[in-house]
N, C-alpha and C positions, 0 to 999 in steps of 0.2 A: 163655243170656246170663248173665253171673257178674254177680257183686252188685255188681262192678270197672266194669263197662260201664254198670248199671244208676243208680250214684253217680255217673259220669262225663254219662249221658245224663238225669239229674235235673238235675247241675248247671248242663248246656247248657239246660237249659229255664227252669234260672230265670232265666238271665244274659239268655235271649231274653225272658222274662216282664218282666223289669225294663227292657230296651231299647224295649219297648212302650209299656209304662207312660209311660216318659220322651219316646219320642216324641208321648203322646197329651196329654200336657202340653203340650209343645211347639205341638203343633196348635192345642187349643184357646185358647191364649195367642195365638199369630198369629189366630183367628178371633175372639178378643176385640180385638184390633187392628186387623183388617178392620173388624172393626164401627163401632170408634170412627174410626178412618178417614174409613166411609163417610157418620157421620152427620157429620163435620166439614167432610163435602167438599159434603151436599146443606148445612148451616147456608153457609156459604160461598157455595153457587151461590144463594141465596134471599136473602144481605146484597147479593150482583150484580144478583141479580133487581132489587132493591127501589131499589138506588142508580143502576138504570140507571134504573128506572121514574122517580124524583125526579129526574137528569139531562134528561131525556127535556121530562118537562113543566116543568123551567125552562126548557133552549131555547125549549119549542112558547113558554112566556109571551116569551122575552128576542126570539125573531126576529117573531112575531106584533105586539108591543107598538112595536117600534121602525119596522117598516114600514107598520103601522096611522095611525102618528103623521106619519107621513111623505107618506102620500095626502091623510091629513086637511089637511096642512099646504098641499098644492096643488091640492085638486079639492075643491068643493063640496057634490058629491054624491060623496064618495070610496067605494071600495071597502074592508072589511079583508082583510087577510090571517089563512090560516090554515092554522096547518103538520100535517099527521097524519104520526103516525110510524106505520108498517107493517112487520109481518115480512111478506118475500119471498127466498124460496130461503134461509133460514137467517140473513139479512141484514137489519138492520134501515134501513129506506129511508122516507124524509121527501116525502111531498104534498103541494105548497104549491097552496092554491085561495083564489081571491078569492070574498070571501061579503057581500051587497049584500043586505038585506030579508029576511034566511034562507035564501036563494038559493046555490048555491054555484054559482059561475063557473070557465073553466079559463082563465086569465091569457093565456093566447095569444089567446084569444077576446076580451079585455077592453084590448088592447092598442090600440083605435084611435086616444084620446088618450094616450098614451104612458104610459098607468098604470103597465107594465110594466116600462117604463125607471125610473120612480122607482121600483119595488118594489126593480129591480136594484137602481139606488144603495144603499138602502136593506138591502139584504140583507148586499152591501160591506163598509156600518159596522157590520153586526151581527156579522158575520165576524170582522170587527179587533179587535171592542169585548171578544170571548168570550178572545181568547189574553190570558194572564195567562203571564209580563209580556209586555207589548208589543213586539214586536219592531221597530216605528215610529212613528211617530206622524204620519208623511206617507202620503197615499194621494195618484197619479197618475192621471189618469179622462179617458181618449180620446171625446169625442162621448158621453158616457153617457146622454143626453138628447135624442137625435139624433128619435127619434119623437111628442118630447114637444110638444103645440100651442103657437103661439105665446101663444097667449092664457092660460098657465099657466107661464110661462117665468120672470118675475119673479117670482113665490110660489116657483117654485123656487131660484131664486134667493137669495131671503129663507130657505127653509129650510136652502141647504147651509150657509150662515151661521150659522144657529142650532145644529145639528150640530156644527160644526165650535168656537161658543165652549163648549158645553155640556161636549162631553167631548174638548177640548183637541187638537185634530187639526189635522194642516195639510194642505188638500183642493187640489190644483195641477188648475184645468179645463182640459181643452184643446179649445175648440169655436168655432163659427163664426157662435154666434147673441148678439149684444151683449144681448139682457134677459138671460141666465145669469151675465155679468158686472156686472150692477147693486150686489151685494151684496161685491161682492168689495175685498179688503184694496187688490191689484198689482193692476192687469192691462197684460201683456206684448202690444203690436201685433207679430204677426211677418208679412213680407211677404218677395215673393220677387222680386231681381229680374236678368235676365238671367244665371239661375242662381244666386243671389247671394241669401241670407237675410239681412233688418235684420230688427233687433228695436226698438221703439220703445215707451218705458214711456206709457201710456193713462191716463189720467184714473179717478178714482174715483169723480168727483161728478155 
């Protein structure tokens, strides 16, 4: 090999020496990048963590407190409510149980005097209360109290009223038992006859 090939095959070496070099720069610059990346992605998944955690247990207090108040409001010996948030399947999923003495109850179970039906209500306005801003401020409620005893019908009564001046809601009932109407602003008599609906404005007092 002449000293021609041997200057030619130096030069190729360094030009490839230097393409190294520069790629290994390159590398470790993108690996100082992955890094910073990854620790900005686990700080990130840990501010998720921590703000879901804080979301989490304002619901458990906002749904717990609002339907706690609301047993209270018409049973004696009320039940509270109390919401457990759970991961299942990747999902995070919410277990509402009724808890009486330390006791915890499954609300289906606890449903004989219509505890149930006020938890429903009550979950409703907790529902409405959380959207910021409000997309109404009327709620429509078919029989929502359909299992609830008679003999706690007026306390019900008296609470959807208190709900309803406390945080400014307009609650339209539609049901068939007059003590749910005791508390109420209107109430509309509708009647039906030979096919033919009257409406007849009803007494408040």
């Amino acid at each position: 090999m002449s000293i021609t090939e041997l200057r030619n095959n130096l030069e190729r070496l360094k030009g490839q020496k230097i393409q190294v070099r520069k790629s290994l720069v390159e590398i470790k610059q993108e690996f100082r990048d992955a890094r910073k990346s990854l620790h900005l992605h686990e700080k990130a998944k840990e501010i998720i963590r921590i703000v879901g955690l804080e979301t989490q247990t304002k619901l458990q207090f906002h749904i717990s407190n609002i339907t706690s108040l609301a047993l209270e409001s018409v049973f004696p010996d009320p039940y509270e409510l109390k919401a457990n948030f759970i991961q299942r399947r990747n999902k995070t999923e919410c277990d509402l149980t009724f808890v009486r003495d330390e006791m915890e109850i499954d609300p289906i179970e606890a449903s004989g005097v219509g505890a149930i039906d006020v938890a429903a209500f009550a979950l409703r306005i907790a529902s409405w209360s959380m959207n910021v801003p409000h997309t109404r401020n009327t709620i429509i409620l078919d029989e929502p109290f359909r299992f609830l005893s008679k003999n706690y019908q007026e306390q019900a009564s008296i609470m959807i009223k208190e709900i309803s001046q406390k945080l400014g809601i307009q609650i339209i009932l539609v049901t068939h038992e007059t003590a749910l109407t005791e508390s109420a602003d209107k109430i509309f008599n509708v009647s039906i006859k030979k096919g033919v609906s009257k409406i007849k404005t009803g007494s408040t007092t």
